[in-house]
N, C-alpha and C positions, 0 to 999 in steps of 0.2 A: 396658285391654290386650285383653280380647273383641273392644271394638268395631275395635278396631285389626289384630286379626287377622283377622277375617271382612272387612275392607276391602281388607286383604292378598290375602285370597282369591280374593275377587272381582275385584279390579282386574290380578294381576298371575299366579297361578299356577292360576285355572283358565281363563283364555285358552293357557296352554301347556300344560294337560291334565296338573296335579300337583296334591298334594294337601298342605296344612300340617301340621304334625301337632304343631311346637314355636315358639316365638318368644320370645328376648330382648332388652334394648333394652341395648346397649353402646356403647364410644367406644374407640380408642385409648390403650392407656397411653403415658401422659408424653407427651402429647401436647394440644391445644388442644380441648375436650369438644364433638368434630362426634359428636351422637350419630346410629347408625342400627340398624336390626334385624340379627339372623342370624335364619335361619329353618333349621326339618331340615323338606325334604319327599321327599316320593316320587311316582313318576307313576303314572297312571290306569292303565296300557297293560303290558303282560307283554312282556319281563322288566321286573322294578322296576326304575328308576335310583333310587337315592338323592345327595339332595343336600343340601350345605351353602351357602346363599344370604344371600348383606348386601345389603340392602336399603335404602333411602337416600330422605330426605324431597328433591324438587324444589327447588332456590333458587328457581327463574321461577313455582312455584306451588305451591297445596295438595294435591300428589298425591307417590302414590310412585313410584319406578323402579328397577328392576333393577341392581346396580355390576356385580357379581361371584358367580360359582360356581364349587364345588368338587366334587367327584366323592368321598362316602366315602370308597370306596376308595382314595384317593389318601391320607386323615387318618391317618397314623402314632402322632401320638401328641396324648393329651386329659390336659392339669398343670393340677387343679386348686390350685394352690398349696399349701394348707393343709387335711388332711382333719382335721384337729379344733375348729377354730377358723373362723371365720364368716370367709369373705373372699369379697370380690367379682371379684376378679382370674382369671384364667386362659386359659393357652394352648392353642392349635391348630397341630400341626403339621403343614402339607403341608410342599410342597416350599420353604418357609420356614418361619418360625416367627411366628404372630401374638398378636402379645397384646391380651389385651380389657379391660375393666374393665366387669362386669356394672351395672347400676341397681339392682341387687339380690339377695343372697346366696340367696337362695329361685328367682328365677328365673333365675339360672345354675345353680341343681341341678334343679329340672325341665329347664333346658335339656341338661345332662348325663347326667341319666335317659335322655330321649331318644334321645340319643346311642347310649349303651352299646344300650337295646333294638333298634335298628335295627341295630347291631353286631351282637348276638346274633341276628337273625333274618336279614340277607342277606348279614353277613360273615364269619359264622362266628368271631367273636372273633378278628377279624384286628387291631381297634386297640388301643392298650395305653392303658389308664387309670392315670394314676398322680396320686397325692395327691388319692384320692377315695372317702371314706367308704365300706369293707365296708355300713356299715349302708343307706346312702342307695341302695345296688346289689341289697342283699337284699328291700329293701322293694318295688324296682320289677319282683322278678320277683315274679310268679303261679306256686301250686304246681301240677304237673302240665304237659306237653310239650305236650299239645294245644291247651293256651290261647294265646290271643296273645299278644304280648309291647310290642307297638306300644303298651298304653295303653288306656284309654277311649275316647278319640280316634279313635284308630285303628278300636276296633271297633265303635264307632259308624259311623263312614262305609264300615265295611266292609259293614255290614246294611243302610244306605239306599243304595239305589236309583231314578235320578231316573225320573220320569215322561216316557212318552213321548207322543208327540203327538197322539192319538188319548185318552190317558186327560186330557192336559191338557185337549181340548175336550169330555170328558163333564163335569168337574167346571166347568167354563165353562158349561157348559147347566146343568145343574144350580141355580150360583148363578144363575143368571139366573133359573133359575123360582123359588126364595126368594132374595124378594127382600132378606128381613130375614136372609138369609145374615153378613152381615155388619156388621149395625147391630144383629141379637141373636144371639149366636153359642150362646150356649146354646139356644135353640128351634132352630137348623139342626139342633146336635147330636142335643137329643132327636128329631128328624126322621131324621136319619139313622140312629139307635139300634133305632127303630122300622122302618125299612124293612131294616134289618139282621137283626130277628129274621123277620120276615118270610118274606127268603130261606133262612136256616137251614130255618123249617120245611120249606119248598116241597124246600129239599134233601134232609131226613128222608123224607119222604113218596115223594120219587121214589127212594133208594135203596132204600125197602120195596116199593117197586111193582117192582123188578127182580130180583127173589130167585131167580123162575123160569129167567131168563136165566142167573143166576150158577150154581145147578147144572146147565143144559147145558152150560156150557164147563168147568164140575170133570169132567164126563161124558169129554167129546172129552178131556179132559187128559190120564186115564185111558188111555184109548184108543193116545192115541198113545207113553205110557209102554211101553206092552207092544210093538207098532210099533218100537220103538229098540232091546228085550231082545231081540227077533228080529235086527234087523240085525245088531248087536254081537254074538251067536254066532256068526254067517257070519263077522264081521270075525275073528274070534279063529279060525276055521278056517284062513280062506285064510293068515293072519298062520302059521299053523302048516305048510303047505304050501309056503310063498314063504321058512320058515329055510332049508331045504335050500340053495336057491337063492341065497340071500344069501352060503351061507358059500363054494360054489363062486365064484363072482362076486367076491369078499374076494383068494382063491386068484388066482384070474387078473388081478385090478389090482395085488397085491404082486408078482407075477411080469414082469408091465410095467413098474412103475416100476423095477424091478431092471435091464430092457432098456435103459433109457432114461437112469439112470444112465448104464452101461458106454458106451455109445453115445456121452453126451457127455464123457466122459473120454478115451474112443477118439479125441472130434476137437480136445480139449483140447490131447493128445499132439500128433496129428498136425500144428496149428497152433506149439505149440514146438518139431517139428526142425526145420516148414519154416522158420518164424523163426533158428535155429540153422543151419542150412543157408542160406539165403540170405544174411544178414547177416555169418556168421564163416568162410564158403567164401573164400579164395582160389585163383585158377586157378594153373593147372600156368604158363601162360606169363607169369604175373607172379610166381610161384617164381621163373621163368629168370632173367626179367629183372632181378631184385631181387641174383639169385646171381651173375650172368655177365653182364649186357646188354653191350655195348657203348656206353662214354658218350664216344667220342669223333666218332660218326658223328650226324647231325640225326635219324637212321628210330631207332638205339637210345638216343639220348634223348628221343626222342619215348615209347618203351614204357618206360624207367625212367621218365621223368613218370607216367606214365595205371598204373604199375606203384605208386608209391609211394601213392599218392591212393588209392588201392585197400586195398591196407596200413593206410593211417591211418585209412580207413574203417571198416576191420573193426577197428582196435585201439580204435577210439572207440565202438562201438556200446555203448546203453544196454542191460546185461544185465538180466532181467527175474528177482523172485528166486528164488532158489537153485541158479539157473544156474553161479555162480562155484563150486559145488558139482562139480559133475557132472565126470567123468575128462573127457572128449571136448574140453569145454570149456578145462580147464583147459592140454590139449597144444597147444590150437592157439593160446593165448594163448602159450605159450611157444615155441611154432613163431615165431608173429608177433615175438616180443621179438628171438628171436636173426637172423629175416630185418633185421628191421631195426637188430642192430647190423651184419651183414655189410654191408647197403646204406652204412650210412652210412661206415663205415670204407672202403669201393671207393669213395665220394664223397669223400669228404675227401682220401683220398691223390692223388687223380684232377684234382680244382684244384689240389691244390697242385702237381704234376706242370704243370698245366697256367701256374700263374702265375710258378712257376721259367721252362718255357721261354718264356714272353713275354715275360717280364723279359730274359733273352737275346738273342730275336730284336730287341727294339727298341731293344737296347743295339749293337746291332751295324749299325743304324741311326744311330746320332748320328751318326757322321764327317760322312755327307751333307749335314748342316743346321748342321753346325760353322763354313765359311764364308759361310753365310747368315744373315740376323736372322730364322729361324721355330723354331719350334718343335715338335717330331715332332707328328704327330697319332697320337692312340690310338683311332680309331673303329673299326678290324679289332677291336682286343685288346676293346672293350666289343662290339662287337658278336658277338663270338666269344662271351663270357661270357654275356652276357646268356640264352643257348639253355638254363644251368643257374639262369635265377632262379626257377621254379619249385622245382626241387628243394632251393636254397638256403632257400625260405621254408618244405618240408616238413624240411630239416633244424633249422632254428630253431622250430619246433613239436613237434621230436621229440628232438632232441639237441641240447639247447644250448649244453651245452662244449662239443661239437664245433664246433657254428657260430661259436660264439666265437672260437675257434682259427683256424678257418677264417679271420675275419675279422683276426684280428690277424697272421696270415703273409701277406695281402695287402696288409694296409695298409704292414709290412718291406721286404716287395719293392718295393713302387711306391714308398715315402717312398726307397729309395736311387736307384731309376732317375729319379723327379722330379727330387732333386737333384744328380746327372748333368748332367741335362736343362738344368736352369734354372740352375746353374751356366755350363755353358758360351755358353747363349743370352746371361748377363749379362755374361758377359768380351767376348764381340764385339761387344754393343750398348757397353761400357766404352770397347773400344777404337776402333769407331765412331764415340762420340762425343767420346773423347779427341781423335781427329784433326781434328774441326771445331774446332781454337784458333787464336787468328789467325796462328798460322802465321806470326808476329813481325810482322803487320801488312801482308804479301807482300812488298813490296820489302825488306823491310831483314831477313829474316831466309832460311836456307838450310834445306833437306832435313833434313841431319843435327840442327839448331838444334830442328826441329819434332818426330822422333824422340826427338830427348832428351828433350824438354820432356811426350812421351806418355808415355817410359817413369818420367821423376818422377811423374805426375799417377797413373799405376795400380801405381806399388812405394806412393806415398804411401796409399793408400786400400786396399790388401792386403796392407800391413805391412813391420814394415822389413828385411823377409827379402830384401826387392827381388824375389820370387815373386810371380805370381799363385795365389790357390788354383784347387783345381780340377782338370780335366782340362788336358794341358800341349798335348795335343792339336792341339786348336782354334790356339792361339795360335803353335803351329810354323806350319799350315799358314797362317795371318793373316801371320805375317812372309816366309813366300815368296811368299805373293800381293804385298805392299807392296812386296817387294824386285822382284816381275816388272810391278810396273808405276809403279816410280819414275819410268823415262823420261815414259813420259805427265804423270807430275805436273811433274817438270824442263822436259816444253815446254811444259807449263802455267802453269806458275810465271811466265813471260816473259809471257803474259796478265794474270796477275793481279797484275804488277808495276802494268799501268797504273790498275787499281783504285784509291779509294780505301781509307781504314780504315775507316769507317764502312761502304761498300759489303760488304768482307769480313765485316763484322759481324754486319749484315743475310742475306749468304751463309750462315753459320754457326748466324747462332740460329734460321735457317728449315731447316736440318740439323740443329741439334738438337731442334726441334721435329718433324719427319716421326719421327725416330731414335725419340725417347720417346712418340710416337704409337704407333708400330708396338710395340715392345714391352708399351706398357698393351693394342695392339688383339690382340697373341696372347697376352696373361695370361688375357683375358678368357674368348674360349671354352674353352681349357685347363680353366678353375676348374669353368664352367658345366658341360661336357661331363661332367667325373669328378662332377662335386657329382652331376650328374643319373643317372649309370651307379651311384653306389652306395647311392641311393635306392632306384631300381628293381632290383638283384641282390640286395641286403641285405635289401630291404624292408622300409626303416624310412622311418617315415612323420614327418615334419617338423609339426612344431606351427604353427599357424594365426597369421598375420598379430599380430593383437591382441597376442600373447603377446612378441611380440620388439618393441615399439610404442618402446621405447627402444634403440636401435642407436646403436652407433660413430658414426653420422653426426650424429645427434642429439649426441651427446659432442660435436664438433666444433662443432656450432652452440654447444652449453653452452661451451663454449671461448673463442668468438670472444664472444659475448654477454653472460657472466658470468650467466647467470640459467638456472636448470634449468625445466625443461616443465614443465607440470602434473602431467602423467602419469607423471615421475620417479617409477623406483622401483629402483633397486641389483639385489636381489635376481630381477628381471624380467629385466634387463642382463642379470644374470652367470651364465643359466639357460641348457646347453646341450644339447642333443640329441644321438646317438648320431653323425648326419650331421657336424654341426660337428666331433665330436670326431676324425675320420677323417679329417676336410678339414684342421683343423690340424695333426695329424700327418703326412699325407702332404706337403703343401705347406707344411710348418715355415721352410722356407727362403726364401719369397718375399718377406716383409715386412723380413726382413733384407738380401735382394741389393736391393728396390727402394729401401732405405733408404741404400746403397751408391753403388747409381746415382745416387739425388737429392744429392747429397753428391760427386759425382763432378761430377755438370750443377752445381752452385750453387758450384763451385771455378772450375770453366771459367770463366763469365761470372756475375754473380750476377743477372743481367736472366732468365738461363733459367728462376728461378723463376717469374716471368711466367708461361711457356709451359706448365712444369708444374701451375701452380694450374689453369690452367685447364683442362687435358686431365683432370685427375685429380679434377677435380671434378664434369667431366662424366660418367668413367666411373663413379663415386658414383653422381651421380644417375640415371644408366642403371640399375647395379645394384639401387640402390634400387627402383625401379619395376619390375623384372624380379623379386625377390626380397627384400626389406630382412632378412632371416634369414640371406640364404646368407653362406657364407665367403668370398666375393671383398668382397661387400657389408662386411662385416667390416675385412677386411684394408688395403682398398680406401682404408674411415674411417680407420683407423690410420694409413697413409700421409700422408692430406690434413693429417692435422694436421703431421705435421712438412713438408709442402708449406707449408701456410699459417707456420709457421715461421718457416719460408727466406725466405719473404715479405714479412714483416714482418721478419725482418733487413733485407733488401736497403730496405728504405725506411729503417730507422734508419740501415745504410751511405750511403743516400745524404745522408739529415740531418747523419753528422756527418762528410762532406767538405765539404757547406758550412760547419760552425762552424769547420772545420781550415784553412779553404783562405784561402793568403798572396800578400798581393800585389806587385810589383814597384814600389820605390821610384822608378826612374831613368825607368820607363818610363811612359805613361798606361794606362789600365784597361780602358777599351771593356767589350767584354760580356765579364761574369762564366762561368767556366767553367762552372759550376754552374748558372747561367740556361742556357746551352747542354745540360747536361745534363739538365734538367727538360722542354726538348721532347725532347729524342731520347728520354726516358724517355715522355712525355706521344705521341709517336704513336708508339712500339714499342707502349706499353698498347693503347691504342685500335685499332690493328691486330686485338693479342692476341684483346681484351676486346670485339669486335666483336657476338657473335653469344654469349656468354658465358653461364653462369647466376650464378654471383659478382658480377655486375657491382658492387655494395652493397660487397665490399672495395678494389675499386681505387677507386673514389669520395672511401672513408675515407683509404685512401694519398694520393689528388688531395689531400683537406685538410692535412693533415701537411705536405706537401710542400712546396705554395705559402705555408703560412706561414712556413715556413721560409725559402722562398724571399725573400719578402719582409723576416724580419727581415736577413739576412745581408746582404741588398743594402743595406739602410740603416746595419750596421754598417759594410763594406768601405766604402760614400761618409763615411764619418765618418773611416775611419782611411785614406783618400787624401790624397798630400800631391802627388804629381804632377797628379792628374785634378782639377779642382774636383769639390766635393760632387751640385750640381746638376748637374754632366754625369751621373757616376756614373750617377744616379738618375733620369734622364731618359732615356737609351741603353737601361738593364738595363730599365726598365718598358713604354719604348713594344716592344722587344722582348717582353716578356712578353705584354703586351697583343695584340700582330700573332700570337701565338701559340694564344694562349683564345680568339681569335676567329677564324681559320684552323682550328682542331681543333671548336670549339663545344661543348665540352665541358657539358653543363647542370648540374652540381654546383659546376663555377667561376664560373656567370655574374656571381656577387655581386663574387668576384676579380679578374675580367676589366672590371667598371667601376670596382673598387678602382684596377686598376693604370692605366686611363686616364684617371683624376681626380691618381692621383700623376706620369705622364709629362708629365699638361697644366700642374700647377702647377709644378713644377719647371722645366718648358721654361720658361715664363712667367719665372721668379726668374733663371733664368742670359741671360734676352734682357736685361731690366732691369739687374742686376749688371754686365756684359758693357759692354752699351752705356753703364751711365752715366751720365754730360753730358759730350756729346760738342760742344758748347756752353758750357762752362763758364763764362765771364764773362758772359757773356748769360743764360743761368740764373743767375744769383748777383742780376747784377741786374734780373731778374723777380720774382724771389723775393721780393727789398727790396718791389718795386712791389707785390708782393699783400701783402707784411708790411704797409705802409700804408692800405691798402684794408681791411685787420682792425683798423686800431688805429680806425677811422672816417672814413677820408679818402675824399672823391667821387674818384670813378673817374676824370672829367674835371678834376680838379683835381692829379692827382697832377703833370704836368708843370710843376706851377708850385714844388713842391719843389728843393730847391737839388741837392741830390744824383740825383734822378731826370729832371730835366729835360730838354729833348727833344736839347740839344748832346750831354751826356752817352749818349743812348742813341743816335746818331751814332758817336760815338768806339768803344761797345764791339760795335756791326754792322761797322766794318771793320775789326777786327780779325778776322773771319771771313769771308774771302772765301769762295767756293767752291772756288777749288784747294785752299784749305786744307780746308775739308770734304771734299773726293774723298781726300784724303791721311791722313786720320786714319781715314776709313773701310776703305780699305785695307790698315792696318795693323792695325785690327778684326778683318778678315775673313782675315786672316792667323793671328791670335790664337787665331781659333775654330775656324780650321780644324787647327791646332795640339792643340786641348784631344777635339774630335771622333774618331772612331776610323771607319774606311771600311765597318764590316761592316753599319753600321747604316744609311748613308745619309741624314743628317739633319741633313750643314751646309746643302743651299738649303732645310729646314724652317725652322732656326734662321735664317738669312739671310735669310727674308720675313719674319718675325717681328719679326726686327730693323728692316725695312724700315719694317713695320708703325707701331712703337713712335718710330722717329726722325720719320716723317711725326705722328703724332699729335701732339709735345712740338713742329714748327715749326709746326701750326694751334694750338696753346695761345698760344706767342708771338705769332703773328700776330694773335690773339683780342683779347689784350690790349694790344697798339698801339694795332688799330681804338679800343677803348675809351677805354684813359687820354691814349692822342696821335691824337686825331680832327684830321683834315684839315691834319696836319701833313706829307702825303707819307712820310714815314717808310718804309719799309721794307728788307725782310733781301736782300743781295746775289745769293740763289739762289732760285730758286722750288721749288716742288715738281714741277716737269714735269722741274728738273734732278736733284733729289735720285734721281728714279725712273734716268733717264741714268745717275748717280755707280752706283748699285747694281748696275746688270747690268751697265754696263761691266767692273765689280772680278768680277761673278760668272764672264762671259764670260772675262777675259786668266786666269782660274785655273782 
């Protein structure tokens, strides 16, 4: 263990200038026996560090190296397990707890000797020793303070001191001059022994030859003792001269700092009025103002502004303490209380004065806009107000029921004059667009016929009081306008007799289209303008984007889609603001007139909801991108769902007039109403849906539609008893077809070759069904002649058959002249022109067709002549240059 520790030394801790002073050899409890040292050292250098060191044998080789250090002072606590009993075990606690398992019960208690002494000398018994021998701690102290406590160890390296460089090269020279220095170490010694006594004498000798020397300076010592006894009397003079002077001097510094005091107390004061004064002064002219200003003129609400700000300034100031103490203070604090309930109560009565008469003045405004589709503008009334939104926001800083109040007697007033407003706007837009109904079609219905029919359509949808609600106003002055200008519509009427119904149609749904433009385009800035006027008066500040990421219109998409966002969350939805809450109260009534009017439009024609979807879905997405929080935004989504709705009725209406729709027994069928109805539906959409953002619902309707479409045509051709099946289906389809491909719809392309693969095969089955064997014996027997040609008989042999033979096929060619073929063809094309209907245009299709199919079956015949009756002259009484003759002639006389 020596050798081990002085290799220690050498190699690792006096290259960092520390010194060893303990070493045990341990391992890890419960752990796999990596054994390494701890070491206790301390440095070379003032102040001591002490340290706890593990030390660790190299795997790569036979040396040691450094793991880890600890700082004493950092070692809390030293277990040595068992202080009665022999154990090798114990703990160190730093800032964990480590456990050891010594190699030996003896040198973990030297190691813990150690321990505690260097505790006891640089830590002051700062560590705690616990389960460790009273006796093994008694033994390691030394009696008496002054000795060391380090150990032997310790005070061994305390006394040697290395040599330095200069002694190391004396004792160099030295050995070099014996040379048996070191091969006889006892002959250097007695060498050195001897030149040791040597010196001593030489040193005797010259302290006795200095004796003389030493009593001249006991002499001068003398000397200058007496020297010091002399000055030190003076000293103790002057010291007895210079009290006086002290004690005055004492007097006049206690008499200054007493100045010096008062002085800064003096500017202490004087720093608290000015504070006091500057901060809690209000002026004489913001008194006035605060008591008396003028809040109706711009110049004295300009000084009750700069008056209140002033007030709240000084009501806010941070008082410094014991300020809230002092009289002065406390009067002007209640100066300040009662200015500012006076202000705010001449504020609050002063709007409300102010929104009483506003509410008047622009009530007395409606007449004017009562026979027009606008609706009043409010930008006087906010811009009037708006002069008090500062003092609105010092009253909601300072009186909050008051502002509250404030606010809830504006939002009474305006929620009754909105719906005023917006009542009467919805009864003329009502009756508006009640009047674009087709007006019986124009010729066939009268004046009185179209009145009546507006005054059912708005008692049905205002109840069956047979009243409109509302102001009655509006609707007198509506019916002297109508009655002053019936004439105009009476010589109108004669115009529009020559229209058709369809053209009326088109007149009306682009009337009610502008109608319901106009009304979404003045809802709009109406919402925007108040949403924006009671942000800014109120001064309530609207929550950020993110927080409303779920809106009504999102609902609408979850609606049409069945699948919620991601970002679905309920609680996000149904979070509203102060803004919202003053927006739905004031304009409570708009989602239920717009829900009146859509419901008014989708009675009139059910096509308007077209026009609706798409206006209302625009203005969505407008509001959206302007705001997705605001309340139009809102309202706006609300709406579109019962738009989309109506929508989606109007396509289930249309699906089940085709499953309803009957057809005429006596008559033939031509085009299907419903096929007629699916274009005039198919470009009103496309019209509509032009420039749209929905485009993705009328698409889904396209689908719906034409299937529909398609099954019902092939029902009505199955339960035809007049039309053949194959007309049916070949009219209704090439129709369809000349339609998908006229409009180019690209969601139907797949439809639109659907339907020209079923007009082709069909045409095909009714040319062949039709035509026949318009040859019939002669087909009969051809047929024979190919039946033998299958049973194995040569082609060239077949004329020598009894029944096929060349007289025989003689006999059954004149029995087919040509006049005879011009005459059956005639009454063909008689036939067909019978079963065809004129809208479509498509007997001279069917009639080349036919042309087509009769020329093919007399090159079949003539085929097989050539073949089975070679060079027998044989042939048919007509050629084909006549057959082409027989056809146009029949096409031409009809």
């Amino acid at each position: 263990m020596t050798a081990i520790k002085h290799a220690l030394q050498r190699d690792i801790f006096t290259p960092n200038d520390e010194r060893l002073l303990s070493i045990v050899n341990v391992c890890k409890a419960g752990k796999k026996k990596k054994n390494c040292f701890l070491c206790a050292t301390v440095t070379t250098e003032r102040p001591v560090q002490v340290k706890v060191v593990k030390v660790k044998k190299s795997d790569k080789g036979d040396f040691y190296k450094r793991q880890m250090a600890w700082e004493l002072r950092d070692l809390a606590e030293v277990d040595a397990k068992d202080a009665t009993k022999e154990n090798p075990e114990f703990d160190l606690h730093f800032e964990k707890v480590y456990r050891w398992v010594a190699s030996s019960t003896a040198e973990k208690n030297s190691f813990i000797s150690c321990i505690w002494k260097l505790n006891q000398r640089y830590l002051r018994k700062k560590v705690e020793f616990v389960n460790v021998s009273a006796q093994l701690l008694e033994e390691s102290v030394p009696s008496g303070e002054s000795q060391s406590v380090a150990g032997g160890d310790e005070d061994t390296l305390d006394d040697y001191q290395e040599l330095n460089a200069r002694e190391e090269q004396d004792i160099e020279n030295m050995m070099e001059v014996c040379e048996y220095a070191i091969s006889n170490a006892e002959a250097f010694a007695e060498k050195l022994s001897r030149e040791l006594q040597v010196l001593d004498g030489a040193n005797i000798q010259s302290i006795m030859a200095s004796e003389k020397q030493v009593n001249i300076l006991m002499q001068l010592l003398d000397e200058a003792l007496t020297e010091v006894d002399t000055i030190e009397a003076k000293l103790l003079s002057y010291e007895e001269m210079l009290q006086s002077v002290k004690e005055q001097m004492d007097q006049i510094s206690q008499s200054n700092r007493l100045i010096q005091i008062s002085n800064t107390n003096n500017s202490k004061l004087l720093d608290e009025i000015q504070f006091l004064v500057n901060y809690m002064d209000l002026s004489k002219g913001h008194i006035r103002a605060l008591q008396e200003g003028d809040l109706s003129t711009p110049k004295g609400i300009e000084a009750c502004i700069n008056a209140s700000e002033a007030l709240l300034q000084c009501m806010n100031v941070a008082l410094r303490p014991g300020h809230d103490k002092l009289t002065a203070v406390k009067q002007q604090q209640s100066l300040f209380n009662d200015l500012r309930g006076i202000f705010a109560r001449r504020l609050t009565n002063h709007l409300n004065n102010v929104f009483v008469q506003q509410g008047h003045d622009q009530s007395s405004t409606l007449s004017q806009h009562t026979a027009e589709l606008t609706l009043p503008k409010h930008n006087p009334l906010h811009r009037d107000l708006l002069r008090y939104a500062k003092l609105m926001e010092w009253l909601k800083n300072t009186q909050r029921e008051k502002y509250e109040g404030l606010s809830r007697t504006y939002v009474d007033y305006m929620t009754r004059l909105y719906e005023r407003e917006i009542k009467d706007f919805f009864e003329v837009a009502k009756i508006k667009m009640a009047g674009t109904t087709k007006e019986g079609k124009g010729k066939f219905a009268t004046l009185p016929r179209k009145e009546s029919a507006l005054k059912q359509e708005t008692e049905s949808l205002h109840g069956s009081s047979g009243k409109l609600t509302g102001s009655t106003s509006s609707l007198n002055k509506l019916a002297v306008s109508s009655s002053n200008s019936r004439r105009s519509q009476s010589s109108s009427l004669l115009d529009m007799g020559n229209m058709s119904a369809s053209d009326l149609d088109v007149a009306d749904r682009t009337k009610f289209d502008k109608i319901f433009e106009q009304v979404l385009s003045e809802l709009e800035p109406l919402c925007l303008a108040e949403q924006d006027f009671i942000s800014k008066f109120f001064k309530l500040q609207q929550q950020p984007r993110s927080t409303y990421s779920f809106t009504l219109f999102h609902l609408f998409n979850f609606y049409l889609h069945k699948s919620p966002p991601l970002y679905f969350s309920p609680f996000i939805a149904l979070r509203k603001d102060m803004v919202r809450q003053m927006m739905n109260k004031i304009f409570q009534s708009i989602e239920t007139e717009l829900n009146s009017l859509i419901a008014l439009g989708d009675k009139i024609d059910s096509f308007n909801s077209l026009y609706m979807l798409v206006k209302m879905s625009h203005h969505v997405w407008t509001a959206e991108n302007v705001d997705p929080a605001s309340y139009l935004s809102t309202t706006l989504g609300n709406v579109l769902v019962t738009v989309k709705r109506n929508f989606d009725k109007c396509i289930s209406g249309q699906i089940k007039q085709m499953e309803d729709v009957k057809i005429s027994k006596k008559s033939k069928v031509g085009i299907l109403p419903f096929v007629t109805s699916f274009e005039e539906f198919a470009e009103l959409a496309e019209t509509i849906f032009r420039n749209a953002e929905r485009r993705g619902d009328l698409d889904k309707a396209y689908i719906k539609l034409i299937r529909a479409v398609f099954m019902n045509v092939e029902k009505v051709a199955n339960e035809s008893q007049k039309t053949p099946r194959d007309v049916v289906m070949m009219e209704n389809f090439h129709h369809i077809f000349s339609t998908l491909s006229r409009l180019k719809i690209s969601c139907l392309e797949a439809e639109r070759k659907e339907a020209k693969h079923k007009y082709t095969d069909h045409l095909q089955s009714y040319v062949i069904n039709s035509l026949g064997q318009p040859l019939e014996k002669l087909n009969h027997f051809f047929e024979g002649v190919e039946a033998r040609v299958a049973q194995g008989v040569r082609e060239e042999e077949v004329s020598y058959q009894l029944a096929f033979n060349k007289q025989e096929l003689r006999k059954v060619i004149k029995e087919y002249p040509g006049k005879e073929v011009k005459k059956g063809l005639d009454n063909l094309y008689k036939k067909v022109d019978k079963h065809l209907c004129e809208e479509e245009s498509l007997l001279q299709v069917v009639w080349h067709s036919m042309q087509d199919e009769f020329i093919r079956q007399y090159k079949h015949f003539e085929g097989l002549i050539n073949r089975c009756y070679p060079g027998s002259g044989i042939t048919m009484d007509f050629t084909i240059q006549d057959m082409l003759e027989y056809f146009s002639s029949i096409a031409q006389s009809h």
